[in-house]
C-alpha positions, 0 to 999 in steps of 0.5 A: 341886226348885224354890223357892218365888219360882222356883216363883211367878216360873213361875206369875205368868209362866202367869197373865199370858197368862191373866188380864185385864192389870188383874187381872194388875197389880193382883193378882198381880204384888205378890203374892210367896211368902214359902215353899214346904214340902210341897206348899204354897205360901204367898204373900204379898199386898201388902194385905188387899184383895189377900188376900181378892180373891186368896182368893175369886176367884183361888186355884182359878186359881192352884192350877191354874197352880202344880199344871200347872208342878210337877206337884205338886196344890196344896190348900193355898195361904195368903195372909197379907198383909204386916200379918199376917206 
């Protein structure tokens, strides 16, 4: 079974080809995982902004790319920011 980061690490790989290259830089690569328990992927957002961005925009694709890596249906992905943790 993977790790949470080498899970990420494959996921941010799929979204760089999918996601425009300044929503890719500016959201996602200083996003990180923080863990991954159970089928949830718990990731960790530089900023509240990136959060909230992260939340209401891109979390479907992100599910999308983890659930189509691991083969495992992402429902839950959680998006602390580092001020939360």
């Amino acid at each position: 079974m993977e790790t949470g980061d080498e899970l990420w690490t494959k996921v941010r790989q799929g979204l760089q080809d999918k996601l425009s290259k300044p929503t890719f830089e500016t959201f996602i690569r200083p996003t990180s995982c923080s863990s991954f328990s159970n089928g949830e992927l718990k990731l960790l957002a530089p900023n509240p902004f990136t959060s909230i961005r992260l939340r209401e925009q891109l979390l479907p694709t992100i599910a999308e790319m983890a659930t189509s890596i691991s083969a495992v249906s992402y429902t839950h992905l959680t998006l602390p920011t580092n001020r939360e943790v």
